[in-house]
N, C-alpha and C positions, 0 to 999 in steps of 0.2 A: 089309451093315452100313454101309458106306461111305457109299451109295447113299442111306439114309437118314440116316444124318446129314446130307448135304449138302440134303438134301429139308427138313430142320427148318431150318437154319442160312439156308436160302433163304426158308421163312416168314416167320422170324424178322428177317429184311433188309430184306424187303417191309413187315412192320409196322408195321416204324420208319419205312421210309423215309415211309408213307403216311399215318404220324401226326407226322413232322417236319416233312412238306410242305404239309397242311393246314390251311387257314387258317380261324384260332378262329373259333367261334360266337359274334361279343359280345352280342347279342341275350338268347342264354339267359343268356350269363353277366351280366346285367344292367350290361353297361360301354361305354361309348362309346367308341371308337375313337378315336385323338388325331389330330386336326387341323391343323395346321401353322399358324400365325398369319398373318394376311390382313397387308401394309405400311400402314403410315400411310396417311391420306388425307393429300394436298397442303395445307398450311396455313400462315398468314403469324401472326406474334404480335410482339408489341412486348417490346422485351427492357426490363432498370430505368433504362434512358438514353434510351427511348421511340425508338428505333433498329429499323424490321420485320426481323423475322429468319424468315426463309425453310426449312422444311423441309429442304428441298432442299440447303442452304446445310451443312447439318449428316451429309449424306452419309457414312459411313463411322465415326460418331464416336458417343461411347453420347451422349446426351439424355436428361437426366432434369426434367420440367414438374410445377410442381407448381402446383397452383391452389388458390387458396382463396378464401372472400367474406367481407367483414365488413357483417353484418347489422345 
């Protein structure tokens, strides 16, 4: 009796372990995998005091650009 219990309990181990360590299908599940976001490209712009300000310059710090055009 023992014998089999430990017989299901070890299935049952195995299951899991081979459906917790399986990595998803995203294909069927129609999802794309998330991708990490590529860094800026290197680029110069002129700030409202027509002073270039450097990418680079901005290292470590959030940068929010905002563009617009008047047509």
């Amino acid at each position: 009796m023992k014998t089999r219990w430990s017989l299901v309990l070890g299935v049952a181990v195995a299951l899991v372990a081979t459906t917790a360590f399986a990595a998803p299908d995203f294909a069927s599940m129609q999802v794309t995998p998330y991708e990490p976001p590529k860094p800026a490209p290197a680029f110069t712009l002129p700030d409202l005091n027509g002073t270039q300000v450097h990418l680079s310059d901005l290292r470590g710090r959030v940068a929010v650009l905002f563009f617009w055009a008047t047509w």
